[in-house]
N, C-alpha and C positions, 0 to 999 in steps of 0.2 A: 712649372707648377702653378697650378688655378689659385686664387684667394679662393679661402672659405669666406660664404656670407650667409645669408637666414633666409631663406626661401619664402619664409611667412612675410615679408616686411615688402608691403605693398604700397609706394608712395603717392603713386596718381589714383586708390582706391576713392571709387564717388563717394558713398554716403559719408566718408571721412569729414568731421568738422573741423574747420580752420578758426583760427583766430583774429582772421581780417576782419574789420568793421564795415557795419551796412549803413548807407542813408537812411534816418529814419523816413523823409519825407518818398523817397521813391525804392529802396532798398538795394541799389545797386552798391557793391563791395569797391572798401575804398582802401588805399593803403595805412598803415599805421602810422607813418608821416602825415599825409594829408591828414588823418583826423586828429593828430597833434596840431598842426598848423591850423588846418581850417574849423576843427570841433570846439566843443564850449570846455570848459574846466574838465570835466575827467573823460572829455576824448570822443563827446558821441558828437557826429556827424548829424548837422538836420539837414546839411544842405550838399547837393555836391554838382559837380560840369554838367550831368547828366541833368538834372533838374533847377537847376540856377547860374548864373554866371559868376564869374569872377571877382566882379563889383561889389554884387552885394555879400556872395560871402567875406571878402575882405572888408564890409562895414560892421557883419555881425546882425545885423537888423533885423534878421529871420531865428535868431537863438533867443527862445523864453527867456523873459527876465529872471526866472528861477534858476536857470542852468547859468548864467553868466558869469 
């Protein structure tokens, strides 16, 4: 006997919005860990591998003093 499921419920549909966060400085999608770790107070990403290195996001020197 088959499970029943929803025929409607399409997981890999494109225009679907996610809730992973973007770099603001290049826009590339980062995880919600990284922009825990790497983002300012409430999570937003300016910097990320793609458009910064390691260094300086682990010094912070690229997040406005307003977001700190």
């Amino acid at each position: 006997m088959a499970p029943e499921y929803d025929a409607r419920w399409t997981p890999l549909e494109e225009d679907r919005q996610t809730a992973a966060p973007n770099c603001v400085s290049c826009g590339n999608r980062v995880t919600r860990q990284f922009a825990r770790v790497f983002g300012d107070n409430r999570d937003v990403v300016h910097a990320c591998p793609e458009c910064s290195t390691y260094r300086e996001m682990k010094t912070s020197d690229f997040i406005p003093e307003a977001h700190r």
